[in-house]
C-alpha positions as CSV (number, residue, x, y, z in Angstrom):
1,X,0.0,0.0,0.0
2,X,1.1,3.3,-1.2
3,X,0.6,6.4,0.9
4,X,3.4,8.5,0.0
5,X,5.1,10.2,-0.8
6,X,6.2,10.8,2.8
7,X,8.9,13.1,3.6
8,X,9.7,14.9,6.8
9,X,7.7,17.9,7.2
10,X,9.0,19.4,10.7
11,X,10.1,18.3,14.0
12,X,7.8,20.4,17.0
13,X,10.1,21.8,19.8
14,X,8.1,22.9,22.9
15,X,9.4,26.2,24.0
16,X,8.6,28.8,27.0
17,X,8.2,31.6,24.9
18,X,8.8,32.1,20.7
19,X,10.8,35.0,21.0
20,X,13.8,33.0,23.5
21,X,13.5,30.0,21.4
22,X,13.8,31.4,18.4
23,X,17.2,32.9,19.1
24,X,19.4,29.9,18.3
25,X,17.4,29.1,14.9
26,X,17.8,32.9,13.9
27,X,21.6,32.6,14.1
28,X,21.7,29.1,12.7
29,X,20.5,31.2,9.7
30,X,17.0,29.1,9.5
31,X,14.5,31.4,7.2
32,X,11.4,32.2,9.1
33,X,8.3,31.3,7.3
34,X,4.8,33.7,7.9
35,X,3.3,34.7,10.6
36,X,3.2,33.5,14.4
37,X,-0.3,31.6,14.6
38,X,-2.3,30.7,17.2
39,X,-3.9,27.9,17.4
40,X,-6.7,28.1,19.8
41,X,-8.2,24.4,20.0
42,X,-4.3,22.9,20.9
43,X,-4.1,25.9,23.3
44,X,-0.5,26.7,21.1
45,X,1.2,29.6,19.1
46,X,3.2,28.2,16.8
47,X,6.6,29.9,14.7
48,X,8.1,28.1,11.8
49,X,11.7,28.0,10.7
50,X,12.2,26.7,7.1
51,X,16.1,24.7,6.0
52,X,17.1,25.9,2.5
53,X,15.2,24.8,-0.3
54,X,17.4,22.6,-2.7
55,X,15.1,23.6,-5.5
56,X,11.8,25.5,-6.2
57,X,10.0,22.1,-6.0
58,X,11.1,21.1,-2.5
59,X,9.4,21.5,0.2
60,X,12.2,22.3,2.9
61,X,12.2,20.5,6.1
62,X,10.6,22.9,9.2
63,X,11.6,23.5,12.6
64,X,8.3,24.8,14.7
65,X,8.0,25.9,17.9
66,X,5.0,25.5,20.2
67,X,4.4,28.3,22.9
68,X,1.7,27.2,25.1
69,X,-0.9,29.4,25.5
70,X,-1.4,28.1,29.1
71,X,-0.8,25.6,31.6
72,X,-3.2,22.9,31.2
73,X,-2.7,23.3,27.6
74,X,-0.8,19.9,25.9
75,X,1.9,21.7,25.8
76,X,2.6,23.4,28.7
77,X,1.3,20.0,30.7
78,X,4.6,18.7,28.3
79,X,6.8,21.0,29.5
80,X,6.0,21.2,33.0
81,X,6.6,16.8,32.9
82,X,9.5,16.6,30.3
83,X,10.6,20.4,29.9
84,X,11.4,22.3,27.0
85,X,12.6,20.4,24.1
86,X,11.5,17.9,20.9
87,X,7.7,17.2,21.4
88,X,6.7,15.8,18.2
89,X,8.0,14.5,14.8
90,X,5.9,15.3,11.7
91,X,5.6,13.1,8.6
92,X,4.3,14.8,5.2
93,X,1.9,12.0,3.7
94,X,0.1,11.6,0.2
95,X,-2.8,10.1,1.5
96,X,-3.5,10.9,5.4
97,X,-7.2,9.2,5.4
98,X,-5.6,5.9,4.2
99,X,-2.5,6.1,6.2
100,X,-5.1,6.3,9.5
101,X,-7.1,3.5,8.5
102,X,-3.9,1.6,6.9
103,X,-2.6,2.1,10.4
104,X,-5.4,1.2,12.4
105,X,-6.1,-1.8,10.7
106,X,-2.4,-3.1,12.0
107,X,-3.3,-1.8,15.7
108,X,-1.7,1.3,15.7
109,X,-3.1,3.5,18.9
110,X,-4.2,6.5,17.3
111,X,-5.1,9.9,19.4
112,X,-6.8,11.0,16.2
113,X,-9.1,8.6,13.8
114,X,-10.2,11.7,11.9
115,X,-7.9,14.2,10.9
116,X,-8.2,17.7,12.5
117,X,-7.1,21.3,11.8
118,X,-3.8,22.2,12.8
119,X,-1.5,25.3,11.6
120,X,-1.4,26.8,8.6
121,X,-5.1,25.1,8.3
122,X,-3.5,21.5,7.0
123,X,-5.5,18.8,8.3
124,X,-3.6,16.7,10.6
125,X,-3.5,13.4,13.1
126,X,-1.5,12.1,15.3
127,X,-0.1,9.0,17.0
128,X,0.2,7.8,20.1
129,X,3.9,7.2,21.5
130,X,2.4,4.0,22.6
131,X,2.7,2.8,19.1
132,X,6.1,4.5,18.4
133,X,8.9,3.8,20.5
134,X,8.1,7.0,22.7
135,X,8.0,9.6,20.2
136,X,4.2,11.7,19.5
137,X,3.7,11.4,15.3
138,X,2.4,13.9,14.0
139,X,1.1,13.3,9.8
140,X,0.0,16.0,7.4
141,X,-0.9,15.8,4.3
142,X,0.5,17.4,1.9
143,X,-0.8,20.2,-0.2
């Protein structure tokens, strides 16, 4: 089954505040991408930092960071556990509806069976660490 293709879309880095965490990626010489965005429902605002683009067809791999908006938010109830750091890995998919129930039907814990609204308005689900090794999946799909 083919649900590609799938490429790295961004890695999620849970930060206390945009403006300190974006210090680093700023002199790294990462491009920011757009506008700061909140997104109200994951209690986040979110900043994206793009790589290079290899060519006008790539799509270059994306660094965001996710400033709670609170503490009972998911985030700030991940930073408060595990502190500031990676929270999620995102995967860039052809097919995200397939990949669910692809992944499902081989007993995959998901947290979402329906993809959702996420930033930049691209529908998104993730999966449980349970299912993982640890890590929280995040896949997109891709525009």
């Amino acid at each position: 089954m083919k649900f590609g293709p799938i490429h790295i879309d961004h890695i999620g880095i849970a930060v206390d505040s945009l403006e300190e965490g974006s210090a680093f990626w700023r002199l790294l010489g990462l491009s920011e991408r757009g506008e700061d965005e909140l997104v109200d429902d994951q209690g986040v605002t979110t900043r994206f930092f793009s790589t290079s683009l290899a060519s006008e067809q790539d799509h270059p791999i994306q660094v965001e960071l996710l400033e709670p908006t609170g503490p009972d938010t998911p985030i700030g109830k991940f930073i408060s556990k595990k502190g500031k750091g990676v929270q999620q890995i995102c995967f860039r998919v052809g097919d995200l509806i397939g990949l669910i129930a692809h992944l499902i039907e081989h007993d995959i814990h998901m947290i979402d069976t329906v993809p959702r609204k996420g930033a930049g308005g691209k529908m998104i689900a993730f999966v449980h660490p349970k299912s993982t090794g640890g890590v929280l999946v995040e896949l997109t799909e891709s525009a």
